[in-house]
C-alpha positions as CSV (number, residue, x, y, z in Angstrom):
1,X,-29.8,12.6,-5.6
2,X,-26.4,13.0,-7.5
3,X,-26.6,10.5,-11.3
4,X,-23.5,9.2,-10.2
5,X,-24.9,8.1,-7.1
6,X,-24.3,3.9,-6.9
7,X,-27.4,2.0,-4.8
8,X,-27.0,-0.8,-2.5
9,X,-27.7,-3.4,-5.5
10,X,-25.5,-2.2,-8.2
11,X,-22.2,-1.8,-6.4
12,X,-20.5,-5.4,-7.6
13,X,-21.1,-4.4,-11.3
14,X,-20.2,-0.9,-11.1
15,X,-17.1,-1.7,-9.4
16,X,-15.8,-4.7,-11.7
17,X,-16.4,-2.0,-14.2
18,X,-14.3,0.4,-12.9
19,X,-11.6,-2.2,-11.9
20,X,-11.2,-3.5,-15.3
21,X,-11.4,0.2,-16.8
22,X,-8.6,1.3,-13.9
23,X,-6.1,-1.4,-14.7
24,X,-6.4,-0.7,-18.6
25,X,-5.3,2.7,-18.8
26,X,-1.6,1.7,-18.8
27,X,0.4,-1.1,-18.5
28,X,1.7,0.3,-14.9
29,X,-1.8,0.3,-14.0
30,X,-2.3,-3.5,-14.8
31,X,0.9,-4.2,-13.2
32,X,-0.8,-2.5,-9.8
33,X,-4.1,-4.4,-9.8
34,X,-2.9,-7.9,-11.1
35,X,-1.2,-9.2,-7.7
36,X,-2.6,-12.9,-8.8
37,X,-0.5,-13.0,-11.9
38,X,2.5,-11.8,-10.2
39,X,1.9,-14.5,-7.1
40,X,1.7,-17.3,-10.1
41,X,4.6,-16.5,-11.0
42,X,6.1,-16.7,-8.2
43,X,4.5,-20.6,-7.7
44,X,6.1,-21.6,-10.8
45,X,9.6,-19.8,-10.4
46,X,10.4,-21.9,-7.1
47,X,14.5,-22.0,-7.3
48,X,15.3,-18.8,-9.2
49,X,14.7,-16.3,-6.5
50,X,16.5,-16.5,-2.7
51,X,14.9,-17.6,0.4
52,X,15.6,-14.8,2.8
53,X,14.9,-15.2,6.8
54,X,10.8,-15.2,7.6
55,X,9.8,-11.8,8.4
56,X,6.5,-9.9,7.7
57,X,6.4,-8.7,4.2
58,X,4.0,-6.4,2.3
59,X,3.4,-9.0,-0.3
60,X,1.9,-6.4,-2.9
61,X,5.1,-3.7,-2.8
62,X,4.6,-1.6,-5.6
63,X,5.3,2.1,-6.3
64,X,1.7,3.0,-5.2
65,X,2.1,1.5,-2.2
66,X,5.1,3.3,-1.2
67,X,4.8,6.9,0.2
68,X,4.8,9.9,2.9
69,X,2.9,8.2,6.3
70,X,3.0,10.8,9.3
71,X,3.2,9.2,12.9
72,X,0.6,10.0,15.6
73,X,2.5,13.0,16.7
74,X,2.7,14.3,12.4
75,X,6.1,13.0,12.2
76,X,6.5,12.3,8.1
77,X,8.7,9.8,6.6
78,X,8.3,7.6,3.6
79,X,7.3,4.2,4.4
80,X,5.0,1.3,2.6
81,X,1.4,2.5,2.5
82,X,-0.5,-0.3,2.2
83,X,-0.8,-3.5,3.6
84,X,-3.4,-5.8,3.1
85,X,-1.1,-8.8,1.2
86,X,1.4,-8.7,4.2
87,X,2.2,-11.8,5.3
88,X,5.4,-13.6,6.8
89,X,7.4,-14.5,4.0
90,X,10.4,-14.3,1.6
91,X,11.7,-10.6,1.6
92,X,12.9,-11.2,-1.9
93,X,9.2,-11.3,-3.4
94,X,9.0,-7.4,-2.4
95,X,12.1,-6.7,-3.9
96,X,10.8,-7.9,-7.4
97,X,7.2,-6.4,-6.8
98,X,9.2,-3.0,-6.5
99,X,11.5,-3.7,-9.2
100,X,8.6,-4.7,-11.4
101,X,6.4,-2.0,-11.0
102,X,9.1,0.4,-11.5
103,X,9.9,-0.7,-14.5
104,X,6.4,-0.6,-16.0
105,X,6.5,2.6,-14.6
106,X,9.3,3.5,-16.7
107,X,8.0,2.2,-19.8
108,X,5.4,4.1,-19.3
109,X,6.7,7.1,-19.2
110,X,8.6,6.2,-22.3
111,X,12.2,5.8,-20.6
112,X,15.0,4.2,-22.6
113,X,15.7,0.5,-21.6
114,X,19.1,1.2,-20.4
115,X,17.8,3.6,-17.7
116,X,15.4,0.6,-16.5
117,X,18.7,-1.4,-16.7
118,X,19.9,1.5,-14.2
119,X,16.9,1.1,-12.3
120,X,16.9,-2.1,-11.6
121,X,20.7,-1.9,-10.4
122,X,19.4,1.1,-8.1
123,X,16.9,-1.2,-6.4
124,X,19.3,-3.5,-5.7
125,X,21.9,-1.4,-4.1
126,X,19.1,1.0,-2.2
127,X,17.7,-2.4,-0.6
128,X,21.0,-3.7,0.4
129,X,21.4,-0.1,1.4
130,X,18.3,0.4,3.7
131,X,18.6,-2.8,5.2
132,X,22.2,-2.1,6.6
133,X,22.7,1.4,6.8
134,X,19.3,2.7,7.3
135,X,20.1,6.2,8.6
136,X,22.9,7.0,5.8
137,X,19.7,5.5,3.3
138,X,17.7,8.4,4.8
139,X,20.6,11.2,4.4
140,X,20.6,10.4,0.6
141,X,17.4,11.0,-0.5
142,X,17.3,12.4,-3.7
143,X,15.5,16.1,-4.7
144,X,12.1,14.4,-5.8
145,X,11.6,12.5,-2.9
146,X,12.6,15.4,-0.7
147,X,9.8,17.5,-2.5
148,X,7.5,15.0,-1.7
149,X,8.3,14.7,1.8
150,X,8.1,18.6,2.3
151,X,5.2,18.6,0.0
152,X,3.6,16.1,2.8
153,X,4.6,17.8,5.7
154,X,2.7,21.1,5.0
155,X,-0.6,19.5,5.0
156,X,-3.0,20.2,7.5
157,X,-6.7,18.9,8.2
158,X,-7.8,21.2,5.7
159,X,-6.2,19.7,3.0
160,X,-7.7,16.0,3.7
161,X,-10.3,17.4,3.8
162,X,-11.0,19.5,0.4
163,X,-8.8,16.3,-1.1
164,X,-11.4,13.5,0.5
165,X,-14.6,14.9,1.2
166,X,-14.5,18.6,-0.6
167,X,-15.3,20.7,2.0
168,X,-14.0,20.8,6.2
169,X,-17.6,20.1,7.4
170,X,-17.6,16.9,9.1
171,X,-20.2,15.6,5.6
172,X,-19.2,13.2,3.5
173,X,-20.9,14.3,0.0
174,X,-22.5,12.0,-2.1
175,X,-21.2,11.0,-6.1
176,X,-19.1,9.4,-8.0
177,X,-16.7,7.7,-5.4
178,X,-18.7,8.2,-2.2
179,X,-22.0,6.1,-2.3
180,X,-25.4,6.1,0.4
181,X,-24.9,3.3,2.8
182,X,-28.1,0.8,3.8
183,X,-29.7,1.6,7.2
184,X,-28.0,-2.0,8.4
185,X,-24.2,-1.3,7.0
186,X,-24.9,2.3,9.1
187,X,-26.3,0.4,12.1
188,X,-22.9,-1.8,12.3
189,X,-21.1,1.1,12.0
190,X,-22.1,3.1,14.8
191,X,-22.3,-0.4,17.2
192,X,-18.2,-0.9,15.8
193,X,-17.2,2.5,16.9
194,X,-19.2,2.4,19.8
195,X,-18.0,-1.2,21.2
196,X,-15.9,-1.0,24.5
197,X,-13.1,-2.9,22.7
198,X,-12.6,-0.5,19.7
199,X,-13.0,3.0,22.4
200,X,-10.8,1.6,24.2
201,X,-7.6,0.9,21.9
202,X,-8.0,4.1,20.4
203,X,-8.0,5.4,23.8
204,X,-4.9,4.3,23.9
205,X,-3.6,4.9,20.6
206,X,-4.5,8.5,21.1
207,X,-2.9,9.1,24.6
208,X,-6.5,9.6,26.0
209,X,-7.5,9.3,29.4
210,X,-11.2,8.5,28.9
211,X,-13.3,5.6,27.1
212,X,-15.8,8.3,25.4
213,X,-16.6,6.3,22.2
214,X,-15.9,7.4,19.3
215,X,-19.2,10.0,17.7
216,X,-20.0,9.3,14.5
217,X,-20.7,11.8,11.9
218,X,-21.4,11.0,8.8
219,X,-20.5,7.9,6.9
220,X,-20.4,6.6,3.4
221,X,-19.5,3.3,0.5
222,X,-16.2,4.4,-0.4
223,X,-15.3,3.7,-4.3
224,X,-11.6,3.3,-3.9
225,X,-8.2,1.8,-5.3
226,X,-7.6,-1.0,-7.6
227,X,-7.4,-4.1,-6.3
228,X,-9.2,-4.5,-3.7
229,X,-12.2,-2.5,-5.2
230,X,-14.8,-4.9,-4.2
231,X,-14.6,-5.1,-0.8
232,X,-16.1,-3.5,1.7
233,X,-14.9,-0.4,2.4
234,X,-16.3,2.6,3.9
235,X,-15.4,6.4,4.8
236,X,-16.1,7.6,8.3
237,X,-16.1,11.3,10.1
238,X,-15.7,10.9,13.7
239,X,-15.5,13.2,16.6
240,X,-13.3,12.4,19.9
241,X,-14.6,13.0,23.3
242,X,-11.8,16.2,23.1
243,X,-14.0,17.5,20.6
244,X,-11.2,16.7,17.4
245,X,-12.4,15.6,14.2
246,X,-11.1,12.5,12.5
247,X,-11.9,10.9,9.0
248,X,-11.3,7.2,9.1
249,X,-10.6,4.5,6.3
250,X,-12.8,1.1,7.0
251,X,-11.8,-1.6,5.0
252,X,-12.8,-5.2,5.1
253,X,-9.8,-7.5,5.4
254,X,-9.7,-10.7,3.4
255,X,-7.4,-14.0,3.1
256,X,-4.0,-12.7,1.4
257,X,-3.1,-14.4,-1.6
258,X,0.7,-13.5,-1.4
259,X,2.7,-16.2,-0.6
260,X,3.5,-17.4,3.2
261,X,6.2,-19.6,4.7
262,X,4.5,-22.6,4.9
263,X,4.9,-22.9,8.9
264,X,4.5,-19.6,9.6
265,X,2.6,-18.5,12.7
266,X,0.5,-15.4,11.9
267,X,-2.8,-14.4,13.3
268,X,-5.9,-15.9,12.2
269,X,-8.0,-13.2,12.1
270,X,-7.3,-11.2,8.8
271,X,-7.4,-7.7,10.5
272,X,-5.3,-8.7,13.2
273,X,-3.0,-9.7,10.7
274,X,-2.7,-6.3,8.8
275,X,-2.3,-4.7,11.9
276,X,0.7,-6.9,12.8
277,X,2.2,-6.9,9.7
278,X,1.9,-2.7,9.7
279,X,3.3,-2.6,13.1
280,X,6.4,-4.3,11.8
281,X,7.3,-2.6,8.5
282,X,5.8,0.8,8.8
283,X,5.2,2.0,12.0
284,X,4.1,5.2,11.6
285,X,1.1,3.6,10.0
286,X,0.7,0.6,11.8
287,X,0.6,3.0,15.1
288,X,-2.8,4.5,14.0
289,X,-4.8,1.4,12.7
290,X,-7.0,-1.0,14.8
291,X,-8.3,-4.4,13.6
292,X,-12.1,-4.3,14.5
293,X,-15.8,-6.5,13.4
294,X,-17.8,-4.5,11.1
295,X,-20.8,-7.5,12.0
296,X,-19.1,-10.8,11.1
297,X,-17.0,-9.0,9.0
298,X,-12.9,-8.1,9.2
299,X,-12.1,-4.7,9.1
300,X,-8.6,-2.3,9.5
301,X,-9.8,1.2,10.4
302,X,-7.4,3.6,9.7
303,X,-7.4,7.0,10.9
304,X,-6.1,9.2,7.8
305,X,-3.3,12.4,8.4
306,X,-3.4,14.9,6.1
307,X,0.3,13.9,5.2
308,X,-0.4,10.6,4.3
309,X,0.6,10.6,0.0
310,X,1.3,8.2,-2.7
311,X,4.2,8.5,-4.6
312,X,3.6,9.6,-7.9
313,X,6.0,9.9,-10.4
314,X,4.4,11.2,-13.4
315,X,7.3,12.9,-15.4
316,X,10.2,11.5,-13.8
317,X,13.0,12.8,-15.9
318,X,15.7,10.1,-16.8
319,X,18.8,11.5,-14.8
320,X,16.2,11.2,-11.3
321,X,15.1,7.5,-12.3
322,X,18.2,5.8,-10.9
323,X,18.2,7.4,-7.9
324,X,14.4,7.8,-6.7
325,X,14.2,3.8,-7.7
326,X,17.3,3.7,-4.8
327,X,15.7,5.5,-2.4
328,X,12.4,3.4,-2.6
329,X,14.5,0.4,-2.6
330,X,16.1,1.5,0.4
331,X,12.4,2.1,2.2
332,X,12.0,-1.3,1.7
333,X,15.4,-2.7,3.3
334,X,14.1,-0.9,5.8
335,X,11.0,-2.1,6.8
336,X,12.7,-5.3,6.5
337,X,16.0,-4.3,8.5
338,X,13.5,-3.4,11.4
339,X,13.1,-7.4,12.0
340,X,16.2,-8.6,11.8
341,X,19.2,-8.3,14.4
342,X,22.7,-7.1,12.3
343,X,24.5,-10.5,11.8
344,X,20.3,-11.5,10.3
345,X,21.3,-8.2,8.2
346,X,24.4,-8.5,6.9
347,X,23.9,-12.2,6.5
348,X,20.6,-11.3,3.5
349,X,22.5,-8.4,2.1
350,X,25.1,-10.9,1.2
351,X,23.2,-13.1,-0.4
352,X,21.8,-11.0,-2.4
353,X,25.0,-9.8,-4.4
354,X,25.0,-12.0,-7.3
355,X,25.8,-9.9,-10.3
356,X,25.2,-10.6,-13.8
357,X,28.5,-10.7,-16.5
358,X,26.9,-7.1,-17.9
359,X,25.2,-5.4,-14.9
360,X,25.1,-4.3,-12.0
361,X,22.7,-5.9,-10.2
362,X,21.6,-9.8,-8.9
363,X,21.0,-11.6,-11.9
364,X,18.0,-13.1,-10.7
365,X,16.6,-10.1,-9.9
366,X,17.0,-9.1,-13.6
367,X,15.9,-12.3,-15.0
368,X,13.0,-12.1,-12.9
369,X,11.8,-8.4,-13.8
370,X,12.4,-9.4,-18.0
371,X,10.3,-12.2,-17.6
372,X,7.6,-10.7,-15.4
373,X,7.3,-7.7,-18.0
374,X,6.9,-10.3,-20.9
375,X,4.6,-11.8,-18.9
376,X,2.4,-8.6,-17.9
377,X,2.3,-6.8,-20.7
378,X,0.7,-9.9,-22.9
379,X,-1.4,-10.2,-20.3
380,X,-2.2,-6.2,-20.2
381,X,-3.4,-6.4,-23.9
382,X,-5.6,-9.5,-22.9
383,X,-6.9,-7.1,-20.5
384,X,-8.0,-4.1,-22.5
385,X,-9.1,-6.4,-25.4
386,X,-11.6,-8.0,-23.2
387,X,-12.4,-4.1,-21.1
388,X,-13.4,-3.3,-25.4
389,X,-15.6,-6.0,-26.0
390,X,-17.7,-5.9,-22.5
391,X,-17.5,-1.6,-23.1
């Protein structure tokens, strides 16, 4: 068996290891897999930031969580990527996530301050943009996100494949991030994908005309993300009665800790809830997930397209900064948009436009990122003191 094989016992302590490790390779990185610090300071900034209208929210928008999703049909458009923190809520909190993580972003690619000044005026305008004129948001995509998108859309099956498992046979090989499975987490598998409620929504996801349930192939532990390693989560080839292949994402769905409106009505099942909250801000994901019991146990399975990226930004030249950060922005006015009729629109693009004396952009906004960055990087060197001593 592969060294880097993880058993059954030692998962919880490999993966806080790796968690900690992850988030202290940069201060973007601890921005990504701290949620909780950002969600406390949202409790304790109550009055500084605007109450939009109560729509479902990502809750955790950050630049790895934006990206290239294809549609059922391989349709590709940029839309948010992940969604377990969505929740109904104030559509402000993902404008500051955004803003916030593309600042550390910037930082880290050792950007001036003035161009995360820029940035952060670029958000603001792309939102406001997005949420009102989401087609003319699309026409103005700048080169890099362009590149990305036609990067996306000339992936095939092949490519998720060598990417996820190595190799096109439906085997999902053993190592460092995909771990052997106990003969009961296998067994409760097989009865999930089998289970007349699962073969029959994705029947109908997939156009089908049959309930053959789904075969499955190989499955294993998946070692994967940031913050939410630690759950369950799990890797799966499939075949389809048609004979197509399909490599599915199983991941256990917890509480979210992003903040709710407090009379909210949102499902009580925590699956059910992703899947809503998908549906709503990015459909071309939302339309190829199912909520499903893994045992007692929430889970969203996913069924991954070999289009599906992250954005990644990694030498982002200054003169592109301003104008990927707006087109982002604008991804997210329109996942909001989607929920709201055009007097809802207009209404929260006009209350966002309070500028500062000396830029561009809502001063709270502003106010908010500078003290969030304070407040992240202190905590970032914290971090990586303590990853040191427990090295």
């Amino acid at each position: 068996m592969n060294s880097k094989v993880v058993a059954f016992g030692d998962r919880a302590d490999v993966l806080a290891q790796t968690r900690n490790l992850k988030m202290a390779r940069s201060q973007h990185a601890y921005v990504r897999g701290s949620t909780v610090k950002f969600y406390e300071w949202l409790a304790e900034s109550e009055g500084k930031v605007p109450v939009g209208p109560s729509i479902w929210i990502c809750g955790d928008c950050h630049l790895g969580n934006l990206g290239p999703l294809a549609d059922t049909d391989g349709n590709v458009e940029i839309q948010i990527r992940d969604l377990d923190q969505t929740v109904i809520g104030n559509p402000a909190h993902d404008i500051i996530r955004l803003a916030l993580s593309l600042a550390a972003a910037a930082r880290g690619f050792d950007l001036p301050g003035g161009v995360t000044a820029r940035m952060i005026e670029a958000i603001a305008a792309g939102y406001v943009a997005g949420l009102t004129e989401p087609a003319k948001a699309i026409d103005a995509q700048p080169e890099p996100v362009r590149k990305l998108l036609r990067l996306a859309g000339r992936r095939r099956w092949k490519h998720l494949a060598k990417e996820r498992i190595e190799d096109v046979r439906p085997v999902i090989p053993l190592g460092a991030r995909y771990w052997p499975m106990d003969k009961d987490e296998r067994r409760l598998m097989s009865d999930m994908l089998a289970s007349e409620t699962a073969t029959q929504r994705w029947s109908a996801m997939a156009g089908a005309n049959d309930d053959v349930p789904l075969e499955l192939l190989d499955a294993a532990y998946w070692m994967k993300g940031c913050s939410s390693l630690g759950r369950l989560r799990y890797a799966a080839i499939v075949r389809h009665g048609n004979g197509d292949l399909s490599l599915l994402d199983i991941k256990e769905a917890t509480k979210a800790a992003a903040p709710r409106t407090a009379d909210a009505e949102m499902p009580r099942d925590n699956a059910v809830r992703v899947v809503t909250g998908a549906r709503a801000l990015s459909p071309n994901l939302g339309e190829r997930m199912i909520a499903a019991r893994l045992g007692d146990t929430a889970v969203v399975v996913r069924d991954l397209m070999p289009q599906d990226l992250k954005t990644e930004l990694d030498g982002l030249a200054a003169d592109e900064a301003s104008a990927v950060a707006w087109s982002l922005a604008a991804v997210v006015g329109r996942a909001h948009g989607r929920q709201l009729d055009t007097h809802q629109r207009d209404e929260w693009a006009g209350a966002l436009h309070t500028r500062s004396k000396s830029l561009d952009a809502p001063s709270w906004l502003w106010s908010s990122v500078v003290e969030l960055v304070g407040v992240h990087e202190s905590a970032y060197l914290d971090h990586c003191r303590r990853a040191l001593l427990a090295a």
